[in-house]
N, C-alpha and C positions, 0 to 999 in steps of 0.2 A: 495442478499447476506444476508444469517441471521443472527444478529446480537442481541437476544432479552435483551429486558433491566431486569436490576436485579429484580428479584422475591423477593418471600414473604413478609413480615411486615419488616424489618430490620431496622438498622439504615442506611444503603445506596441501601434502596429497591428505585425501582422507586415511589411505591406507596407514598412512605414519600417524595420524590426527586424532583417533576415534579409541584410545583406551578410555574414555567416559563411556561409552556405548558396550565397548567389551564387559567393560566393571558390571554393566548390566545383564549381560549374559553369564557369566561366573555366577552372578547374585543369586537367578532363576534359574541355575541347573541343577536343581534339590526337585523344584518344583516340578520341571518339566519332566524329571526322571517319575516322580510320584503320578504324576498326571499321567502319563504312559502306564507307567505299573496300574493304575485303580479305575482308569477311565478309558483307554482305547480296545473298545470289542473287536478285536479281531478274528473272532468269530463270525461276524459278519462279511469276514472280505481276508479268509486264510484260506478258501480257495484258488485264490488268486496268486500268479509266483511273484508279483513284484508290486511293492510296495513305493508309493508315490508322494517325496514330499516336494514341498515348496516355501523358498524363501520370497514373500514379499519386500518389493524396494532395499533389495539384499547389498547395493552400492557397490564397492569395487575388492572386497575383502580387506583384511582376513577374519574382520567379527566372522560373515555370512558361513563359514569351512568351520567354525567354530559351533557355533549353533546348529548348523547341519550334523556334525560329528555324534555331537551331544543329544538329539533325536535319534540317530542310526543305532547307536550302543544302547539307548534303551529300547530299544524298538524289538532290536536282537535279543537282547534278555526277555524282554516281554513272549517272544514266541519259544525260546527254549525253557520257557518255565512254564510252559502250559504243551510240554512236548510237542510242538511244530516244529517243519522244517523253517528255518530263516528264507524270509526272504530276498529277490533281489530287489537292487534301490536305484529309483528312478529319480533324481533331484534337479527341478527347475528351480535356476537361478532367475528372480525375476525382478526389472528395474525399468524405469521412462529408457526409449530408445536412446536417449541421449547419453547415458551413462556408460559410462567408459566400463566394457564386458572384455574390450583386447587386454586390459592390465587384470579383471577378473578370470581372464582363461588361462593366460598366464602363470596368475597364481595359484590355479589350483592344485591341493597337495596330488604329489607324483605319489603315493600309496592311497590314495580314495579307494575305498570299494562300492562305490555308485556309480552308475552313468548320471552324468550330466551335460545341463540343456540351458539355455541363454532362452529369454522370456520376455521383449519388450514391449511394455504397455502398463496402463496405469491402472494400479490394483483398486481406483474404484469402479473400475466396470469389469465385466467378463475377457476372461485372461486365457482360458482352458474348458476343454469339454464339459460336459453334465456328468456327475456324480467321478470324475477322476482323478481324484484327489483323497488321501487318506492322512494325511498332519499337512497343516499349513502354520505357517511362523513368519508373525511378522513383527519386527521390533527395531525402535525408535525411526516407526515412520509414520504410524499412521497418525501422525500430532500434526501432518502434512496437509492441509486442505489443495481441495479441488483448483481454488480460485485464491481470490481477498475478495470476502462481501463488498457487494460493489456499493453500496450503503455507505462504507467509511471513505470514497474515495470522491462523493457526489456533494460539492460545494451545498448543495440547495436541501443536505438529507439531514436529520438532525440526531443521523450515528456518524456526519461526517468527522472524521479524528484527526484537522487541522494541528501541524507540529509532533504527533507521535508515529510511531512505526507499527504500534501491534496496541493491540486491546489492555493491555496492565495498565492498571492506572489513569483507562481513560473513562469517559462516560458511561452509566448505564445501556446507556445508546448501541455505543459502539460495543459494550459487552455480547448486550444482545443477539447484535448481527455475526459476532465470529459464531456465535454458540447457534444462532439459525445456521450459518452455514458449513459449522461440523454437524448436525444431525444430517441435514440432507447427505452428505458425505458419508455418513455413518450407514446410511440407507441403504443409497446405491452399492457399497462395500459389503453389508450382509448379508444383500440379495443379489451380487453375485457371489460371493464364495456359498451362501442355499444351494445353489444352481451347480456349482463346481466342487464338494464336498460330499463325498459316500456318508448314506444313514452310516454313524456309529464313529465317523470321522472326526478330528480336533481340529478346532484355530487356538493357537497361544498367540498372544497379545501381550508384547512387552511397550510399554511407554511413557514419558514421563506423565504424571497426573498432579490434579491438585485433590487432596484429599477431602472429604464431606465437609462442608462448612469454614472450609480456609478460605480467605479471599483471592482472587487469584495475583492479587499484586504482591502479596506475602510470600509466595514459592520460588525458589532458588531462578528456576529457568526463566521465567518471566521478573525476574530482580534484572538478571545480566541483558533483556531485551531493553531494561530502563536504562542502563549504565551504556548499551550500545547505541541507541536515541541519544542521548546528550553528546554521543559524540560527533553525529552527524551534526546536530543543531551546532556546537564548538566551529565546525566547520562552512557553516551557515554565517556564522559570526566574523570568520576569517576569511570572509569572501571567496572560497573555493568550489562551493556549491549553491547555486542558489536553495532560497528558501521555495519556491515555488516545487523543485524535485523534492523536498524529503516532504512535503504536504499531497505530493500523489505516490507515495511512497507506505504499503504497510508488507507486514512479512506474513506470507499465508500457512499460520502454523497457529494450531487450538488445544491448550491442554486439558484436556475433562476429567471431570470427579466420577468416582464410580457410581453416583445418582445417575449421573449422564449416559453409562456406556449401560446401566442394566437397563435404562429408559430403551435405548435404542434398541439391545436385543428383544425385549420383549414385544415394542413394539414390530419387528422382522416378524417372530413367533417360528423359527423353525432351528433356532440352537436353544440349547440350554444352559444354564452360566454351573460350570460346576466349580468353579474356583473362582477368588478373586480376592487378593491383597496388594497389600501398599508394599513397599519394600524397600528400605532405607539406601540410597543412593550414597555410594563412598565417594568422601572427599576428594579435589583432586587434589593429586600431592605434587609440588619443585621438587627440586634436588640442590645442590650447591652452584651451580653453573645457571639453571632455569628456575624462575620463580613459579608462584602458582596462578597470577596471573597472565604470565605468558602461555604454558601448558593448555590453560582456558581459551586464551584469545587463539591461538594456535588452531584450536579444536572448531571451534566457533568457525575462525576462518575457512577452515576446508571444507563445512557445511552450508557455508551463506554467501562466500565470494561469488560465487556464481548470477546467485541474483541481485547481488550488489553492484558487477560491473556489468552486467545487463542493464541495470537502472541509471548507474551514476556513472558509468567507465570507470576502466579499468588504474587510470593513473591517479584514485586516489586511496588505491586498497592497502597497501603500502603504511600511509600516512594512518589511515584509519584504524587498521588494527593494532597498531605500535600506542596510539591515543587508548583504544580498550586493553588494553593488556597493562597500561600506566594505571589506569581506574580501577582495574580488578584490584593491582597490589597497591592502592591509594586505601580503599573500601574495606569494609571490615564484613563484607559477605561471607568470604571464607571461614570468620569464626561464628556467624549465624548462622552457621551450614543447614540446611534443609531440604534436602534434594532428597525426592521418592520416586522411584518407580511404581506403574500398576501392573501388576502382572492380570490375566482376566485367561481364564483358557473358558471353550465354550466346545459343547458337544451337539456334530448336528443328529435332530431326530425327527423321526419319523413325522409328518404331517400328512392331514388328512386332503 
């Protein structure tokens, strides 16, 4: 389901919007360096003069120049420490067509030493040839489902999630159905990057998760989808919206525990999970001018406006995010902080 985050420079572009996501790649470049140094055979594919990666749903920068950077400089020590020549670097930027690639080409750094390539289409199906791929990275997207199980959305279903937006806090029901339909998503996603990854190749996987045995209405990301629902329903209340739009209304996003994501490799059966930890998600911090639930709402904004004025229009995005950003700094979330990342790297291998 496409969903692209807000384009251009603005002031609620993603570009300006998304140090939570960055924090996330700072967090996992210890790992990603380690995972290169202990786990990329390139042995397997050093005959070869160019090395190929790809950023999955990479949005409009500068997280995606950052996590590519940070693959390249290991990649590079990886072959000069095992005496190879370095190779060259071939980098697909890759996003739904609709994502704004003019303010990603634009900004890409004038010292890169890779070629790079714009990639539209949706990383759960086939993106790229067979076996042409050697690291794949993709982070804070694959929490993105296909769809919204069409279950919560069917008056007569009894995962219908009448008055919420997302699965926290709603019914077993409705838990259910996001969680059927992040597997099948997860599916179609491993069997094509099987298809599009050289034996001895990586996927790193950054995203937010819920960890084994939490609930999922307990986890930071899904707190702030509670606090963003009452603001629509407030506006149900004020006569602005009808109540009929936020009840065919869910957001298609699934956070899963790591029971979930080894369920789903192993049933693929052609990576291997060679890592996989939690990883403490930093605070987001104000400063004296901005609070910390502005900062939030801000961030929020540039990743969900999209399908918010696709649903509701456009003239009440305004009003609504200035209501989530009063709640952030109302709520005492900020001092139950709990936000984790999962980081998961997996190694594809040989099958028979």
């Amino acid at each position: 389901m496409a969903y692209p985050m807000n384009g251009g420079n603005g002031q609620y572009s993603y570009s300006n919007n998304s140090s939570f996501q960055r924090g996330a790649i700072h967090a996992t470049k210890e790992l990603i360096n380690e995972a290169i140094a202990e786990n990329l055979d390139i042995k397997n594919f050093s005959s070869s003069n160019t090395f190929r990666v790809t950023d999955l749903g990479c949005s409009v920068g500068p997280n995606t120049f950052v996590a590519v950077q940070n693959i390249i400089d290991a990649v590079n020590l990886k072959y000069q420490s095992q005496g190879h020549r370095t190779p060259e670097f071939q980098v697909f930027f890759n996003d739904h067509a609709l994502n704004d690639f003019n303010t990603l080409f634009t900004s890409l750094p004038p010292d890169r030493l890779y070629y790079a390539a714009g990639v539209p289409g949706s990383f759960h199906s086939r993106i790229f040839p067979s076996a042409s791929l050697h690291f794949v990275i993709i982070s804070y997207a694959l929490h993105c489902l296909s769809r919204v199980p069409k279950e919560v959305l069917d008056k007569t279903s009894p995962a219908y999630n009448k008055g919420r937006i997302h699965y926290s806090n709603s019914s077993d029901k409705v838990v259910e159905a996001y969680a059927a339909q992040y597997a099948k998503d997860m599916e179609c996603f491993l069997n094509a990057r099987a298809q599009e990854v050289v034996c001895g190749g990586l996927v790193a996987i950054i995203v937010p998760g819920c960890p084994n045995g939490i609930p999922h209405s307990q986890i930071f990301v899904n707190m702030w989808y509670e606090l963003f629902g009452s603001c629509l329903l407030d506006m149900v209340q004020k006569g602005i919206i009808s109540e009929e739009k936020v009840d065919s209304f869910n957001l298609p996003t699934y956070f899963a525990s790591p029971q979930e994501v080894e369920a789903a490799v192993e049933r693929n059966g052609c990576f291997h999970i060679e890592r996989m930890e939690m990883v403490p998600q930093e605070r987001p911090s104000g400063n004296s001018s901005t609070s910390r639930g502005r900062v939030m709402s801000s961030q929020i904004r540039a990743g969900v406006s999209g399908i918010i004025k696709e649903h509701f229009g456009e003239e009440i995005i305004d009003e609504l995010f200035d209501a989530l950003h009063k709640k952030f700094d109302e709520s005492s979330l900020f001092e139950s902080w709990n936000g984790t990342n999962m980081f998961v790297l997996l190694k594809r291998i040989a099958t028979i």
